[in-house]
C-alpha positions in Angstrom: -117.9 -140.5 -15.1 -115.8 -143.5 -16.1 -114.8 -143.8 -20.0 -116.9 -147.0 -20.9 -120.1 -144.6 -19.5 -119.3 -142.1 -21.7 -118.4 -144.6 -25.1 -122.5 -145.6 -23.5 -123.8 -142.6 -23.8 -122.2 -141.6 -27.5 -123.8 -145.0 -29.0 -127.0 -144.2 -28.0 -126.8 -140.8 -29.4 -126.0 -142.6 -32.6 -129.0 -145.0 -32.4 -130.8 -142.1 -32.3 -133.9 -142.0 -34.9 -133.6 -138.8 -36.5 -135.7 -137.3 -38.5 -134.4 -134.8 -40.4 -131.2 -134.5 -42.7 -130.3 -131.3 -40.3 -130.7 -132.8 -36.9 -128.5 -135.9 -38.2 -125.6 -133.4 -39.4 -125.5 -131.6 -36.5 -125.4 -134.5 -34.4 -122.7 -135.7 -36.4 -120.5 -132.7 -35.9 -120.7 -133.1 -31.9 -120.0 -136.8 -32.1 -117.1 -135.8 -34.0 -116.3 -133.3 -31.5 -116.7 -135.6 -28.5 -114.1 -138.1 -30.5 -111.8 -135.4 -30.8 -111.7 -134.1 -27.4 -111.2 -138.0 -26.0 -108.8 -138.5 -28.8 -106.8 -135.7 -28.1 -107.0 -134.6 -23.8 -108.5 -137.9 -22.4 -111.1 -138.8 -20.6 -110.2 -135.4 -17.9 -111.0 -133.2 -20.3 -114.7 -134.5 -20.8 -115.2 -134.0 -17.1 -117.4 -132.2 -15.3 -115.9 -130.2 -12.7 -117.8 -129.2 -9.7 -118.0 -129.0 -6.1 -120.6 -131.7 -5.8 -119.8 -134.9 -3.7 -120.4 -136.7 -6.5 -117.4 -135.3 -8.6 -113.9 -134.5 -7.3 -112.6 -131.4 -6.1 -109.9 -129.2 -8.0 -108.0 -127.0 -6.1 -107.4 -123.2 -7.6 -103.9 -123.6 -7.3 -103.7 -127.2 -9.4 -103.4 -126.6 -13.0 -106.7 -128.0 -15.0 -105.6 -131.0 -16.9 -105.5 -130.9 -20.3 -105.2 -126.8 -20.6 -102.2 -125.9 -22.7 -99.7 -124.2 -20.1 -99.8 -120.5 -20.1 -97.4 -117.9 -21.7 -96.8 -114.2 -19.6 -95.6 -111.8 -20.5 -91.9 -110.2 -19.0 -90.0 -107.4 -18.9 -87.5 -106.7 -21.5 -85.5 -104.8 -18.6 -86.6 -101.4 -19.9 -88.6 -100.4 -17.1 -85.5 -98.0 -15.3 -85.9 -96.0 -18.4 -89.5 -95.8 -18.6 -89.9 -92.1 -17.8 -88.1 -90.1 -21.1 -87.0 -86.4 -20.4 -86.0 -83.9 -22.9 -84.7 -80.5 -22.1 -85.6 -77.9 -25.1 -83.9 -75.1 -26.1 -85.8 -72.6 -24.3 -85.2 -74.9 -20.6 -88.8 -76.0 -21.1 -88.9 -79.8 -20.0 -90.6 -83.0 -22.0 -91.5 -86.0 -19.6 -93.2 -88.6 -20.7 -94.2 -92.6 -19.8 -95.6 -94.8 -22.3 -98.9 -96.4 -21.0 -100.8 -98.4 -23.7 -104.1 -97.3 -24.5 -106.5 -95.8 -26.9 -106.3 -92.4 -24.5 -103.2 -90.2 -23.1 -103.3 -87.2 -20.7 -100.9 -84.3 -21.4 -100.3 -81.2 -19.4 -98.4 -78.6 -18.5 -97.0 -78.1 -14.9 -95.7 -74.5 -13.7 -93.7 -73.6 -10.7 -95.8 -71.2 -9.3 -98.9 -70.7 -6.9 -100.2 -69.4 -3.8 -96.4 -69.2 -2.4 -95.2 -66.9 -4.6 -97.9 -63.9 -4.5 -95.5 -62.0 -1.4 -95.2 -59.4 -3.8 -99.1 -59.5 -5.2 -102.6 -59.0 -4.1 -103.0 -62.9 -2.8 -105.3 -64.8 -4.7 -104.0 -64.4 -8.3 -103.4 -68.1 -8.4 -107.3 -68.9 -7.8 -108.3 -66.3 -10.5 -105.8 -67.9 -13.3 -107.2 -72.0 -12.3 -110.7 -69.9 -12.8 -109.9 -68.4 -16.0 -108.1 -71.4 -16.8 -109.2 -72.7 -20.8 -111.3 -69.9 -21.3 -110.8 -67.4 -24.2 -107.3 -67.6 -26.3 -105.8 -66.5 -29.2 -106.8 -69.3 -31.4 -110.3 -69.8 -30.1 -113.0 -67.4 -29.2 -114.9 -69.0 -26.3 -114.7 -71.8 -23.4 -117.2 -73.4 -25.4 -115.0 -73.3 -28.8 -112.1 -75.5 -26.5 -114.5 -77.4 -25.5 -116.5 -78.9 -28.7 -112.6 -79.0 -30.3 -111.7 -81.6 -27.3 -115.1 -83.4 -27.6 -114.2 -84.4 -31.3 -111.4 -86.2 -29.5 -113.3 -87.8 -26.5 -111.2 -85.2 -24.0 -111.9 -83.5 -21.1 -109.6 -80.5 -19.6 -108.9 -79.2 -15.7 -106.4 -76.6 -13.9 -105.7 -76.9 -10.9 -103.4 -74.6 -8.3 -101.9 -75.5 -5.5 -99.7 -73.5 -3.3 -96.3 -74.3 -5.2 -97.8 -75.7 -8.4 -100.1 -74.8 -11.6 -101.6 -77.3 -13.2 -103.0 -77.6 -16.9 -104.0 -81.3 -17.6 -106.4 -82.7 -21.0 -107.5 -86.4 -21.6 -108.3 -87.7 -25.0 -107.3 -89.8 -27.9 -104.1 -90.6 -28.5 -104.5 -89.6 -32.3 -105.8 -86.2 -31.5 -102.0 -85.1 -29.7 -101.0 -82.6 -32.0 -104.4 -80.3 -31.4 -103.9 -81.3 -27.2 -100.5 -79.8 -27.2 -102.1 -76.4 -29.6 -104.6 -76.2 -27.2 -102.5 -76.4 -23.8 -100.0 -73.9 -25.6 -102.9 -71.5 -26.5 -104.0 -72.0 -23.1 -101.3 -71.5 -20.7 -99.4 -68.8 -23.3 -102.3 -67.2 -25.2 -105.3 -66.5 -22.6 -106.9 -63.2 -23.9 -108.3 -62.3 -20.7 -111.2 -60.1 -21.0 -112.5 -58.0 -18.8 -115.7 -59.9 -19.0 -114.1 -62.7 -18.6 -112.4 -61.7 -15.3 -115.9 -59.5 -13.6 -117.7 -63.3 -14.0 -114.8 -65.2 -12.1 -114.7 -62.4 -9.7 -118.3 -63.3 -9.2 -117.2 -66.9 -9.4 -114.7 -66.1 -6.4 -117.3 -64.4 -4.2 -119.7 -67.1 -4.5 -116.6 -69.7 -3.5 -115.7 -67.6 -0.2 -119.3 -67.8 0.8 -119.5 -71.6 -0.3 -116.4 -72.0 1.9 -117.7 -70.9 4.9 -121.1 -72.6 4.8 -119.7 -76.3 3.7 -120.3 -78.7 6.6 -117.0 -80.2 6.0 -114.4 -77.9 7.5 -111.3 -79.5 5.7 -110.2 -76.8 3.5 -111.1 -73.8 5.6 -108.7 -75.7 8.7 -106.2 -76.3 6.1 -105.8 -73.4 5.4 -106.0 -72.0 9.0 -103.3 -74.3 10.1 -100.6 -73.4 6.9 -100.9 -69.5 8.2 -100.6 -70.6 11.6 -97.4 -72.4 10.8 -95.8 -70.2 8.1 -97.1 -66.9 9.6 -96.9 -64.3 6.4 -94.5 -66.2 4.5 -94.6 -68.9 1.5 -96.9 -71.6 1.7 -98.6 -69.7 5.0 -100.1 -67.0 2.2 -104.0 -67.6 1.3 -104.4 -70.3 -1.4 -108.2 -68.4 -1.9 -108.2 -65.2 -2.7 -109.3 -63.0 0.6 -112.5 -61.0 0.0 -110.9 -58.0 0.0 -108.1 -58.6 -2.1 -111.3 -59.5 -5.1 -111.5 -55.8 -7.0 -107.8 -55.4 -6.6 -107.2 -58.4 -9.1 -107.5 -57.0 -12.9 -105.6 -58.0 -16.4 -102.6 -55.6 -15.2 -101.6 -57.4 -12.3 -102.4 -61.0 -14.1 -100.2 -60.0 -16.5 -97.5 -58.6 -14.7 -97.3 -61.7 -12.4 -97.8 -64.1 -15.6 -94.5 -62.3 -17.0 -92.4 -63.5 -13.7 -93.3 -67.0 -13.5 -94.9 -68.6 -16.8 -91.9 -68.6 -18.0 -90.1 -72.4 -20.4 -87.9 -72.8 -17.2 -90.2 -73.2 -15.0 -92.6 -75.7 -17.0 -92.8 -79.0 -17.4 -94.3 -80.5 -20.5 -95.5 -83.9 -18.8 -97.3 -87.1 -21.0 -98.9 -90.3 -20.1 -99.6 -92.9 -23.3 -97.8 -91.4 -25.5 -94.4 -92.4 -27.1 -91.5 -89.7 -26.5 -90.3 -88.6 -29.9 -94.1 -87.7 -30.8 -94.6 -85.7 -27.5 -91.0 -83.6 -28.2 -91.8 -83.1 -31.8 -95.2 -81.6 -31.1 -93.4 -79.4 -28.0 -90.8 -78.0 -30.3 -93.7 -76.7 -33.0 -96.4 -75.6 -30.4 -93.6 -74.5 -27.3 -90.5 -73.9 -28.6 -91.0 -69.9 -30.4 -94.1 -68.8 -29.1 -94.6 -64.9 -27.5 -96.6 -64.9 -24.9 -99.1 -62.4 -25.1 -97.9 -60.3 -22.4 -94.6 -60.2 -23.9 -91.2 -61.5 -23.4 -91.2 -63.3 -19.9 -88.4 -63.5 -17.6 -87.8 -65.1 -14.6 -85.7 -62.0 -12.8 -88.6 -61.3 -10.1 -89.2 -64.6 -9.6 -89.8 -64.9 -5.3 -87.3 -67.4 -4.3 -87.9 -67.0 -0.2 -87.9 -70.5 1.9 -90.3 -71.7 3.8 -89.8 -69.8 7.3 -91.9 -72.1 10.0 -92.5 -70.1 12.9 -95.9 -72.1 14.9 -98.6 -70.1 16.2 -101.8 -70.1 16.6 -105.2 -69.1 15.0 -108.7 -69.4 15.9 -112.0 -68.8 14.2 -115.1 -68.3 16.6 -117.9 -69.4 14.8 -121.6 -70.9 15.6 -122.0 -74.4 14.0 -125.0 -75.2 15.3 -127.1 -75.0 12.2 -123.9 -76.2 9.6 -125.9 -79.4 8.7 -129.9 -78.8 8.6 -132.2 -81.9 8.0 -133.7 -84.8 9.4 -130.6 -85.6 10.8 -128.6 -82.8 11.8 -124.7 -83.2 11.9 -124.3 -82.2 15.9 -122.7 -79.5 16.9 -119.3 -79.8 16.9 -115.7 -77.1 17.4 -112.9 -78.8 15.5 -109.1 -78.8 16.0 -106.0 -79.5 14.0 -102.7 -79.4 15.7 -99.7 -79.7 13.6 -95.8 -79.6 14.1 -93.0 -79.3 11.7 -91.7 -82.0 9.3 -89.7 -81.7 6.4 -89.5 -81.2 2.9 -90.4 -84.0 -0.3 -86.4 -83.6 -1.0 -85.2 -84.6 2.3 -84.3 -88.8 3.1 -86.5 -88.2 6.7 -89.7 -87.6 4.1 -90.3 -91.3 3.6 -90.4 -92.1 7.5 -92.4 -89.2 7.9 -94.9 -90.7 5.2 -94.9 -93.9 7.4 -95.3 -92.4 10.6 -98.3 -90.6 9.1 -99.7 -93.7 7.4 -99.5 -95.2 11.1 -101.1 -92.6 12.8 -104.2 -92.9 10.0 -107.2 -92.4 11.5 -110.8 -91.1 10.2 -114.5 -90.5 11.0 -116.3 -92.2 13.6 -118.8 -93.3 10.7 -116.1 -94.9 8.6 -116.6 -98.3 7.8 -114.3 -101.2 5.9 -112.1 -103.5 7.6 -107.8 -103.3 7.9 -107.8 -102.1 4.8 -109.3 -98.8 5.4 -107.2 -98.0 8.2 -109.2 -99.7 11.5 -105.9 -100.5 13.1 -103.8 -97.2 13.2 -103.6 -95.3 16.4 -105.8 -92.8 15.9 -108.3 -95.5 15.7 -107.2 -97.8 17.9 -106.3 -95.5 20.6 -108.7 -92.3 20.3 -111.9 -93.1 18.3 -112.6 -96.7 19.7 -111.8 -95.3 23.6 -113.7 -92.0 23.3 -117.2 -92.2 22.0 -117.4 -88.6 21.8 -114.8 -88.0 19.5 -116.4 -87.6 16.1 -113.1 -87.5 14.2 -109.7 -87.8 14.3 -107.4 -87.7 11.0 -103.4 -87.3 10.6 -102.5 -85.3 7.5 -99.1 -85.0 5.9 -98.2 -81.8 3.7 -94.7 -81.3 2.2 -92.9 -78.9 0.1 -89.7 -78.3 -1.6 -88.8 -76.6 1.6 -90.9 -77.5 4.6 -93.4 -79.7 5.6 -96.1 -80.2 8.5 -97.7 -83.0 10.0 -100.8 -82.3 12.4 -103.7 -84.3 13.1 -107.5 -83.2 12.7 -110.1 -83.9 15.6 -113.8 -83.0 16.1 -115.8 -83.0 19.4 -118.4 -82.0 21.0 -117.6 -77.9 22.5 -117.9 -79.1 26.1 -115.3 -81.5 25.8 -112.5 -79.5 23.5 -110.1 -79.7 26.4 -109.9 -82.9 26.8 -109.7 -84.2 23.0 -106.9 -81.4 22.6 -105.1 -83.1 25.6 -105.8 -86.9 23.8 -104.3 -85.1 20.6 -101.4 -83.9 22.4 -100.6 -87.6 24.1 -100.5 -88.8 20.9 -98.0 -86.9 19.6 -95.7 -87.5 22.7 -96.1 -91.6 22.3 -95.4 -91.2 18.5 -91.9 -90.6 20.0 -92.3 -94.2 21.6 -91.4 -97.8 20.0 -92.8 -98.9 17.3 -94.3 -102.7 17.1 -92.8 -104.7 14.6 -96.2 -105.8 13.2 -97.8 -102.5 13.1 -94.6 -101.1 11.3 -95.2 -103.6 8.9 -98.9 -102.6 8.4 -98.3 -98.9 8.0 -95.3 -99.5 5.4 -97.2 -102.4 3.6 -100.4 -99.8 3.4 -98.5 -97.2 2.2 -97.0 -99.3 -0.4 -100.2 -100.8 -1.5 -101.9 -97.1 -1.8 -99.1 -95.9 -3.9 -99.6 -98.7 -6.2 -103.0 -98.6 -6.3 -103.2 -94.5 -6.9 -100.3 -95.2 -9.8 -102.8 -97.7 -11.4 -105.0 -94.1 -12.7 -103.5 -92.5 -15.9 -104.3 -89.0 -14.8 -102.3 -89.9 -11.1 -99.0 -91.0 -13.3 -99.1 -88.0 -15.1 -99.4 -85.6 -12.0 -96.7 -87.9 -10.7 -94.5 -87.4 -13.6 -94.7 -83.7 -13.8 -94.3 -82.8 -10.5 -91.1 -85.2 -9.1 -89.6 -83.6 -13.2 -90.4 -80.1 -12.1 -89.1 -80.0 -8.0 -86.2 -82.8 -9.0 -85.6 -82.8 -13.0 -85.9 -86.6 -12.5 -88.9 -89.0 -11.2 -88.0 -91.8 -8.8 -90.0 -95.0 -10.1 -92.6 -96.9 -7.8 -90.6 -100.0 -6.9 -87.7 -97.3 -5.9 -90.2 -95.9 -3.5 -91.4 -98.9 -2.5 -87.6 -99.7 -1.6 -87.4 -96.8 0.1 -90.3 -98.0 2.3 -89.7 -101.1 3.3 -86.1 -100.0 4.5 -87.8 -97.7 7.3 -87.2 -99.0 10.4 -88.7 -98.0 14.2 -85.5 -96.3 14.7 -86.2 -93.8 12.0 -89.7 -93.4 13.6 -88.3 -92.4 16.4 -85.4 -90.3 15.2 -88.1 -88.1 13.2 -90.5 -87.5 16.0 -88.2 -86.6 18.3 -87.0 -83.9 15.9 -90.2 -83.2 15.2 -91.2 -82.5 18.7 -88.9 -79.9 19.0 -90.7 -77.9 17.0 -93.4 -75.1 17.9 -97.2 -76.5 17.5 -99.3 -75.0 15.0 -103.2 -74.7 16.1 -106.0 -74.0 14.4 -109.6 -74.0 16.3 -113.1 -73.4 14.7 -116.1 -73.4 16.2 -117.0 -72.9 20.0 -113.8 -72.3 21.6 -115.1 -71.4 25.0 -113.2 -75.0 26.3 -109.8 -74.3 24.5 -106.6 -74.3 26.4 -104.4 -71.5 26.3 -101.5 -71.6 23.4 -99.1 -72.0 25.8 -100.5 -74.9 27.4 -100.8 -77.0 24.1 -97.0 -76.3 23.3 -96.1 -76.9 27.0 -98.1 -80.4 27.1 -96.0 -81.0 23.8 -93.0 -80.4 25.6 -93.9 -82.5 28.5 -93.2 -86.9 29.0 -96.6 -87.9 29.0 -98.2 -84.8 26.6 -100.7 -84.0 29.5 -102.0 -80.3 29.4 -101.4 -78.2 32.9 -103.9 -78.5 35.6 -106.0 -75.7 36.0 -108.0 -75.4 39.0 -111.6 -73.5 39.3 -113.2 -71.8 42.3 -116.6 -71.8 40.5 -117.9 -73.9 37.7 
C-alpha cells in the first residue's frame, strides 16, 4: 500500500458521519495514532506483512524496519566462578550455583551406598532411601515433613546408588532456612522405629517380587552384569537388598553402619538458586554442632577397598513367556548384556569412553524420532535395521571413582540367542576399527547437546554439583566438558577399545538360555579379528 492510499483512506475516516460524541473521540485517538506512527517509522511501519503475493516477503533473518534494535544481555565474566564451595569446620562441604528463580533445590550428598556394605548384611542402603524423610527428632510423622514442605511448594526424594546417598528438597527460595532443618533432621536425626522399619521391610518384599515380574528387565540385568564383573567386591555387591538378608536388617545394624559413613567428611551440602553466603550461614546453624543420634560418628571403619574387575559370567533361567499378558503380548524373548571393562569418571580415557558409548547408541526396535534420537549409531545402523529379529540392542556406560564398564544390552527371540550374541560380539571387535569423521562428529555433537539439554533441569545441576564436589572437591563446568569433547579424536577411540578389549567379558543371560554359547566362547570370539564365536558342529539337530 503506497502512502497517498493510505493519506485516502484516513480522510475518509474523517468524513465520516458520526453519530455519537464517543464514536468521534475514539476515532480521533486512532487518527492520531495513525499520524504518529507515519510521523515517526514511515510508511514501513504501517505495512502489512504477509506472505501473500500481493505484499512482499521479509526474510526471518532481515531485521523489521522500524523496530528499535535489540539489547542482550552478556556475561560479566563470572561464569568460571559460578559454582561457590566452602569447607566447614567439621570437613562438611557447601556447593552452591546461583540459578534465578522463585524455587531452589538443596540436598545432601553422602559417600556411601551399596559398595560399602562388605562388612554388612547387603541391602542396608535400600532400607535407609526407604526410611528416608520418615520420623525425626523434630517431627513425628512422614506426614508432619510433608505438610511443613507443602507450605513452601516443596517436594522431597532419596535416592541410593551404589557409591552415593542422596537427600534432595524443591521449594521456595524464601522457605531455605526450614529446607536445611529439615534435610539436617533427616539425614542426622531419623528416629527409626521399629514400626517404621517392619513396614519398609514389607516395602522391600513387595519390591523383590515387583522386580522379578516387571516386563522391562533393565534393573534386574544391571544388576546381573555388575556381580558378574565385580564378583563379591564393591560395586559388584547387591544394590537391592537379597530376600534373605530382609529380617537380618534391624535399628542395630542401621545404626552401627550410619556411625561409619554419615559422617561431615563425607557429605556434601549441594544448592541450586540460591546465593552462597545464605546456603553457608544456614549450614553452620543446622550442620555445623549437631549429635547425631547414634552418637559421635567416625569415619575409622569406613571400607576403602577398589574396584577389583574380575569378568565372569551369570545366568538366570527363567520362563518369560507370560511377562507381558494382554491383547498384545510382548513375545517371548531371553535377553543379554555383554559388558567389558572401562575406566573410572577420574580418568582422561572417561570422556572417549563417553563418545564411544554415545556412538554405539542404539535402542528398541519400536523407537521412533529421527537423528536426534539416535537412528544413526551403529547399533542401529548395523544390528536393528539388518536383523529384524532383534528386538533390542542398547550400549550402556557405568563409571565409578574406580572402575567402570561398558556392555551393550540385546533382546531376541530364544531360538536365535546365538547368533545375536555373535552380532554383539562383532560389534565390539569393529569398535576397535576407524572411526568416520562425520559419525565422530555426530556422536560428540550428541553428547554435547544431551549434556546441555539435561543441565537445563534445576534438580540435574544440583545432582551435578554434589556429586563432581563429593568424588573431586571441585565441579568441571559444561563448556569445560564440552571442550573436552570436541578434542576427542578417532585415535582416542581406538586407543580405548583396544585397551578395553583386553579385558575379560562380563555376561549376563535371562530368560531361555537353551541357545547360549559357552563362556568361553563369547570371551574367545572377543579375542578373535573378526569377533565370530567358534563353530560348533552337530550330529543331530
Amino acid at each position: 500500500m503506497s502512502a497517498p492510499e493510505v493519506i485516502d483512506e484516513v480522510s475518509i475516516l474523517i468524513r465520516v458521519d458520526f453519530r455519537s460524541k464517543t464514536s468521534r473521540m475514539a476515532t480521533h485517538m486512532s487518527r492520531c495514532r495513525t499520524w504518529c506512527r507515519l510521523q515517526r517509522f514511515g510508511i514501513a511501519a504501517y505495512r502489512k506483512y504477509s506472505t501473500g503475493g500481493r505484499y512482499p516477503n521479509v526474510s526471518l533473518s532481515t531485521p523489521l524496519p522500524g523496530i528499535p534494535k535489540p539489547v542482550f544481555a552478556s556475561v560479566d565474566g563470572q561464569e568460571k566462578y559460578e559454582t561457590k564451595i566452602t569447607t566447614l569446620e567439621n570437613g562438611l562441604k557447601v556447593a552452591s550455583q546461583n540459578k534465578f528463580g522463585q524455587f531452589c533445590t538443596v540436598g545432601i550428598l553422602i559417600n556411601s551406598g551399596s559398595r560399602h556394605e562388605a562388612k554388612y548384611p547387603s541391602g542396608i542402603g535400600h532400607f535407609l532411601e526407604k526410611l528416608a524423610f520418615s520420623s525425626t527428632a523434630q517431627y513425628g510423622s512422614k506426614d508432619e515433613i510433608l505438610l511443613t514442605l507443602e507450605k513452601h511448594g516443596g517436594i522431597c526424594d532419596c535416592q541410593t546408588s551404589r557409591d552415593t546417598t542422596m537427600y534432595a528438597v524443591s521449594a521456595e527460595v524464601k522457605g531455605l532456612d526450614t529446607v536445611v532443618s529439615l534435610l539436617s533432621d533427616a539425614v542426622l536425626q531419623p528416629r527409626l522405629l521399629d514400626e517404621e522399619v517392619e513396614m519398609i521391610k514389607m516395602a522391600v518384599r513387595f519390591e523383590l517380587e515387583d522386580l522379578n515380574m516387571r516386563p522391562d528387565p533393565e534393573p534386574l540385568l544391571t544388576e546381573m552384569i555388575h556381580a558378574a564383573a565385580y564378583r563379591g567386591n564393591t560395586v559388584g555387591l547387591p544394590r537391592f537388598c537379597p530376600a534373605e538378608n530382609v529380617d537380618k536388617i534391624d535399628k542395630a545394624v542401621l545404626h552401627s553402619y550410619l556411625r561409619n559413613y554419615y559422617c561431615p567428611e563425607r557429605m556434601v551440602l549441594a544448592g541450586v538458586g540460591i546465593e552462597h553466603e545464605q546456603l553457608v550461614d544456614c549450614a553452620r546453624k543446622h550442620l555445623l554442632d549437631v549429635k547425631p543420634v547414634w552418637g559421635a560418628s567416625s569415619a575409622t571403619n569406613v571400607d576403602l577397598s577398589v574396584a577389583q574387575y574380575t569378568g565372569g559370567i551369570i545366568k538366570m533361567e527363567k520362563d518369560m513367556s507370560d511377562v507381558s499378558l494382554g491383547p498384545t503380548p510382548i513375545p517371548e524373548l531371553t535377553h543379554i548384556m555383554i559388558g567389558l571393562e572401562s575406566c573410572s569418571f577420574l580418568e582422561e580415557d572417561f570422556i572417549p569412553f563417553a563418545v564411544l558409548n554415545m556412538m554405539m547408541g542404539g535402542g528398541g526396535s519400536f523407537s521412533a524420532g529421527g537423528p536426534g534420537k539416535g537412528m544413526f549409531t551403529r547399533l542401529y545402523l548395523n544390528v536393528l535395521n539388518r536383523h529384524h529379529w532383534m528386538y533390542n540392542a542398547t550400549s550402556y556406560h557405568h563409571s565409578y571413582e574406580d572402575s567402570g564398564l561398558l556392555c551393550i544390552h540385546a533382546s531376541a527371540d530364544p531360538r536365535q540367542v546365538r547368533e545375536m550374541v555373535e552380532i554383539i560380539t562383532r560389534e565390539f571387535i569393529q569398535m576397535g576399527g576407524s572411526a568416520g569423521e562425520m559419525e565422530l562428529e555426530r556422536a560428540k555433537t550428541q553428547l554435547k547437546s544431551m549434556l546441555m539439554m539435561n543441565l537445563e533441569s534445576r534438580p540435574v545441576i544440583f545432582e551435578d554439583v554434589g556429586r563432581q564436589v563429593l568424588s573431586t572437591g571441585k565441579r568441571k563446568l559444561p563448556h569445560e566438558l564440552c571442550d573436552l569433547i570436541s578434542s576427542v579424536t578417532a585415535s582416542d577411540i581406538k586407543r580405548v577399545t583396544t585397551k578395553m578389549l583386553r579385558s575379560k567379558p562380563a555376561v549376563a543371560a535371562l530368560g531361555d538360555l537353551t541357545e547360549l554359547p559357552t563362556y568361553e566362547h563369547i570371551q574367545a570370539a572377543l579375542s578373535s579379528k573378526d569377533g565370530r564365536l567358534p563353530r560348533i558342529y552337530r550330529l543331530f539337530r
